[in-house]
N, C-alpha and C positions, 0 to 999 in steps of 0.2 A: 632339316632336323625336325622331328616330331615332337608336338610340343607335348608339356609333361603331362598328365594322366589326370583326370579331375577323380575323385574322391567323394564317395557318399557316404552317408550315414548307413544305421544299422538298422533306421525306419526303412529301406530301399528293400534291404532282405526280406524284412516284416511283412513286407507288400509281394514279395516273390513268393514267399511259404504261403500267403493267404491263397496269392489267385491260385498256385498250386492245389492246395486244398477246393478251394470254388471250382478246380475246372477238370477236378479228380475223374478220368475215367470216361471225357470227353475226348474225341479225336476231331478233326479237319474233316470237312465234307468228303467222302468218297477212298477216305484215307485210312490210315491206323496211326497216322503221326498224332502226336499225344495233342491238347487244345493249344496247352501251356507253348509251345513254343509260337504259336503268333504274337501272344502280348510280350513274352520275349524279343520277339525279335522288332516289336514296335518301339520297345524299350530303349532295342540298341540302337537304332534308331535316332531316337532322340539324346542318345547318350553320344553319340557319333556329333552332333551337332551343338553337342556341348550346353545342351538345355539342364535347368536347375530339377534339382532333385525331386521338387515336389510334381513339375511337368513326367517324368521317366517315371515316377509311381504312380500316375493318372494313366501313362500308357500301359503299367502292369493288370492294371484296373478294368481300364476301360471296358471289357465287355462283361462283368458279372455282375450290372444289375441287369443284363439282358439274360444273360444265358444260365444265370445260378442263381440259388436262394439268397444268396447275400444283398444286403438291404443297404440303403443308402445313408442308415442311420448309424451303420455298423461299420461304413466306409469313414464318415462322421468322427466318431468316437473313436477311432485310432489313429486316423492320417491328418486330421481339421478339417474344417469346412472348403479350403480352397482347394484340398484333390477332391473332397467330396463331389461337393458343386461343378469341378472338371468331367469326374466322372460322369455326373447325374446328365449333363449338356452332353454328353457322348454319345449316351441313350436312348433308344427310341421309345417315345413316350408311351407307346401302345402298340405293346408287339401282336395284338388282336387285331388289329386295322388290314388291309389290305396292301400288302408291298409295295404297288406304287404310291399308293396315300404316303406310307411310311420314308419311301424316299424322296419324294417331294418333303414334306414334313424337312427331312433333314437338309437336303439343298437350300430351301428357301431359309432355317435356321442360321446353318452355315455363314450363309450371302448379308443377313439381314442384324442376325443379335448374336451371333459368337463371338468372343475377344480376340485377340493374336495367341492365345498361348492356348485355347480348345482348340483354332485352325491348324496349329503347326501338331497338336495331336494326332488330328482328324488326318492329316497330310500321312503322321507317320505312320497308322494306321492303312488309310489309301496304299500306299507303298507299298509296304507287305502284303497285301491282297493282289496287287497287280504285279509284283514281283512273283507271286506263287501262280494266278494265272500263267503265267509264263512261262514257269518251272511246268506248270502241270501241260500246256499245248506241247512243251516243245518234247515231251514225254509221251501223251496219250495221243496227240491232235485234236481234230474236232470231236472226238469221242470226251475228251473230257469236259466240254458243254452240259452231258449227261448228269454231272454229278449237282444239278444246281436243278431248283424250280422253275428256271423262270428260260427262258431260250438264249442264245447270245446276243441276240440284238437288243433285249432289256440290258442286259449286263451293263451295256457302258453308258452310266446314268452321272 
């Protein structure tokens, strides 16, 4: 029997119409799928696993202090400081760096000072990426390597 259906608040939507807004008019690498449905489906994700409300808004979140104007102070002042602070540890601290800086940067973050509930973010996020990898090989093949900067033997960091 399936157990019954957890229930959020109306802050959960709050957080679905912002990144909406934040990710207005972006699409997926190589794609025309809208931005919005990764931190979606990060979301379900963590909703799937029966994680607390404030974790499932951090995965709404999670990438628009990287890829939108939205500021950390603005995450702050609607959500509190603990998605805030979720979000801000999700983010690469300087998208001006060099890619592997930047993914070392986050491995070694990960490994060394994230909590349990950034890691099980960072997870649900991993997922959907490697999930859509997949989606996308078992669709294009190795042509869809193309749609990234880096070759596939970077990829799996």
């Amino acid at each position: 029997m399936p157990q019954a259906a957890r229930f959020y608040s109306g802050t959960l939507y709050d957080a679905i119409e912002l990144a909406a807004r934040a990710h207005h008019g972006q699409v997926r690498k190589g794609t025309e799928v809208p931005y919005l449905v990764h931190p979606l489906a990060v979301a379900a994700i963590l909703i799937r696993v029966r994680s607390p409300e404030h974790l499932v808004i951090a995965g709404i979140l999670h990438d628009t202090l990287e890829d939108t104007p939205l500021t950390a102070g603005e995450i702050r002042a609607r959500f509190g400081p603990q998605v805030a602070d979720l979000v801000i540890g999700l983010s690469e601290p300087d998208k001006g760096a060099p890619w592997e800086e930047r993914k070392r940067h986050t491995l070694v973050f990960l490994e060394e000072e994230a909590g349990e509930e950034l890691i099980l973010v960072a997870l649900a996020d991993k997922l959907d990426n490697i999930r859509t990898v997949r989606e996308g090989l078992a669709e294009e093949g190795d042509a869809y390597w193309q749609r990234f900067n880096r070759p596939e033997a970077d990829q799996a960091w």
